[in-house]
C-alpha positions, 0 to 999 in steps of 0.5 A: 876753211872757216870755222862756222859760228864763230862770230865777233859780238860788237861791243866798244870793248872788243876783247869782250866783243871776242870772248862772248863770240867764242862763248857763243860758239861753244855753246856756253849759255851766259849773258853778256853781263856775266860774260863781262862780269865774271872775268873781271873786265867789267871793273877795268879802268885803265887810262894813259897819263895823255888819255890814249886811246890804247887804255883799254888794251894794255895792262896786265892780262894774265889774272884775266885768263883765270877769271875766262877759265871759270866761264868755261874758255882756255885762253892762251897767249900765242906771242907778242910780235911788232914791226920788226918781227922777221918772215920766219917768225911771220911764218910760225905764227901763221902755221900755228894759227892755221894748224888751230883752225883746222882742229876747230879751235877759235882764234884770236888777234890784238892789233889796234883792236882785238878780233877773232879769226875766223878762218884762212885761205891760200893767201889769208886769214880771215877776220871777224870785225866788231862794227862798220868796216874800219881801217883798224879793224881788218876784214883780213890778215895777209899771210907773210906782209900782214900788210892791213896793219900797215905801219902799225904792228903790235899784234898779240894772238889767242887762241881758245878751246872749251873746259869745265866751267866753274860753278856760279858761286865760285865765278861771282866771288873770283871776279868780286876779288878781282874788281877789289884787287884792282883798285887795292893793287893797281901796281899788279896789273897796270904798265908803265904810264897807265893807271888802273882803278882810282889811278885810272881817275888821277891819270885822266883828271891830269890829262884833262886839265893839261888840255887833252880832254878834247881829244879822240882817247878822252872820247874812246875810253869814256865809251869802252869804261862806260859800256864795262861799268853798265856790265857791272850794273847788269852782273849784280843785278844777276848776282842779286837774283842767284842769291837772295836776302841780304846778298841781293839787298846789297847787291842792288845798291851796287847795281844803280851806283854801278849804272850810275858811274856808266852814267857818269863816263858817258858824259865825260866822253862828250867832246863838247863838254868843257875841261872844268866840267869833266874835271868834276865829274872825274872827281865824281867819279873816283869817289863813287868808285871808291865807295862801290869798291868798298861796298864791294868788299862788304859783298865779299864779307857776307859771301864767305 
C-alpha cells in the first residue's frame, strides 16, 4: 500500500522537507516561509564543538512539536532505536508504523536524514527522499535487518495526523517567543556538546580555528542554517504583510538582516574560503544575531 500524496519536499533541512510534505498532504495551505517560521525551525542554529554534521538534528524536539501543532499537524515520537535494538522491538515498531498507514496516517523516520514513509510492502517500507538518491537517504526500509542503514542505526520515528490549526496572530507570536528563548535559553534545547543560538557561533568559531572549517559539517551546516535564516527572511516578510504599521515597519528590517545572515552562512559553507576569513565572518554573524534577536524581542513588545 502507499498513501497517495504524500511526498518529501526537498529542502537541505529535511525534517522540514517532511513537515511541509505532510502539510501538503493535508491539504493545509502555508508557504514554505510560515511553514519553516511558524514552527521555529527557521531560528534554529545548532553546532557540534567539531562542526558535525549531525547539528541540524540533535537537539531538543519537544518545544517543536508544539510550534508543528498550531500549523494544523500532531507530531508524535514513536521511540528512539539504534544498533542493538532487538528483533522484537524491530518488529513492534513496523507493525506500529504499518497499522498508521493503513489508517492513512503520514509517517516518519530520522535516520542519518529525516524522510517520510510513504507506504510498505510484504517485505518493506517504502521512503520518500529529498534529492538524488543517496546512501543516507534510502529509497526503502527493509522489515526486520533494516539493513539501508547499514552500521549506522540511530533512527527516531513520527508519526502525523490533522488538528485545528491555530490563528495567524497566535503562530506569529509562539514561534517569535521561540526564536527568543533560543538564543535566551540555549541550556533548554541543546544536547551535551552542541550549541544552540549565539553558542552555536562560539562553538563553530572554535571549530574553525582548530582546523576543522575544511571539513564536510562546516560546509552542511553552513547549507542547512542558510536555507533557515533565508525562511526567517521570507516569514517576516509575510509577518509584515498580516500586520500592517508599526509591526510591518519592523518586521521588514528583520527580514533584510535575516537575509542578510543566510547570506553570510553561505559564504562560511564555501570549502575554498580560508579559516581567517570564516573566522570573521562568524563573528559577524553572532553579532548580527544578536542584535535581530533583540529587535526580535522589541517585535514581541508591540504585539502584546
Amino acid at each position: 500500500m502507499v498513501i497517495d500524496n504524500l511526498k518529501m519536499q526537498p529542502y537541505n533541512t529535511t525534517m522540514m522537507g517532511v513537515v511541509k510534505g505532510v502539510l501538503d498532504f493535508y491539504d493545509i495551505k502555508m508557504s514554505p516561509a510560515m511553514a519553516f517560521g511558524g514552527s521555529g525551525h527557521a531560528f534554529l542554529i545548532n553546532i557540534h564543538e567539531v562542526i558535525c554534521p549531525s547539528g541540524p538534528y540533535c537537539w531538543n524536539y519537544e518545544p517543536f512539536y508544539k510550534l508543528v501543532g498550531n500549523l494544523g499537524l500532531e507530531m508524535t515520537s514513536l521511540g528512539f532505536f539504534h544498533s542493538g535494538s532487538t528483533p522484537e522491538e524491530r518488529g513492534r515498531i513496523e507493525q506500529t508504523l504499518r497499522e498508521l498507514l493503513d489508517q492513512g496516517r503520514p509517517c516518519a523516520f530520522g535516520n542519518m536524514e529525516n524522510q517520510l514513509v510513504l507506504g510498505y510492502d510484504d517485505q518493506k517500507f517504502l521512503v520518500g527522499i529529498p534529492w538524488k538518491p543517496m546512501p543516507i537517504t534510502p529509497e526503502t526500509l527493509t522489515f526486520g535487518t533494516w539493513q539501508e542503514f547499514g552500521k549506522e542505526i540511530h533512527v527516531a520515528f513520527f508519526a502525523f495526523r490533522k488538528q485545528a490549526r491555530k490563528d495567524d496572530a497566535t503562530i506569529i507570536r509562539d514561534s517569535l517567543l521561540h526564536a527568543v528563548d533560543l538564543f535566551r535559553n540555549p541550556e533548554r534545547h541543546s544536547e551535551e556538546h552542541y550549541g544552540i543560538g549565539l553558542r552555536a557561533y562560539d562553538n563553530w568559531l572554535k571549530a574553525v580555528e582548530a582546523g576543522h572549517g575544511a571539513e564536510h559539517g562546516n560546509w552542511w551546516n553552513a547549507q542547512v542554517w542558510s536555507e533557515c535564516r533565508a525562511m526567517a527572511s521570507g516569514w517576516f516578510t509575510e509577518i509584515a504583510a498580516l500586520r500592517p504599521g508599526e509591526v510591518a515597519k519592523r518586521a521588514r528590517v528583520l527580514s533584510r538582516g535575516y537575509g542578510e545572515i543566510a547570506g553570510l552562512l553561505a559564504k562560511v559553507g564555501d570549502k575554498e574560503l580560508g579559516a581567517g576569513a570564516k573566522s570573521g565572518i562568524i563573528r559577524d554573524l553572532k553579532t548580527r544575531e544578536e542584535r535581530a534577536i533583540a529587535q526580535v524581542e522589541e517585535l514581541l513588545a508591540l504585539l502584546g
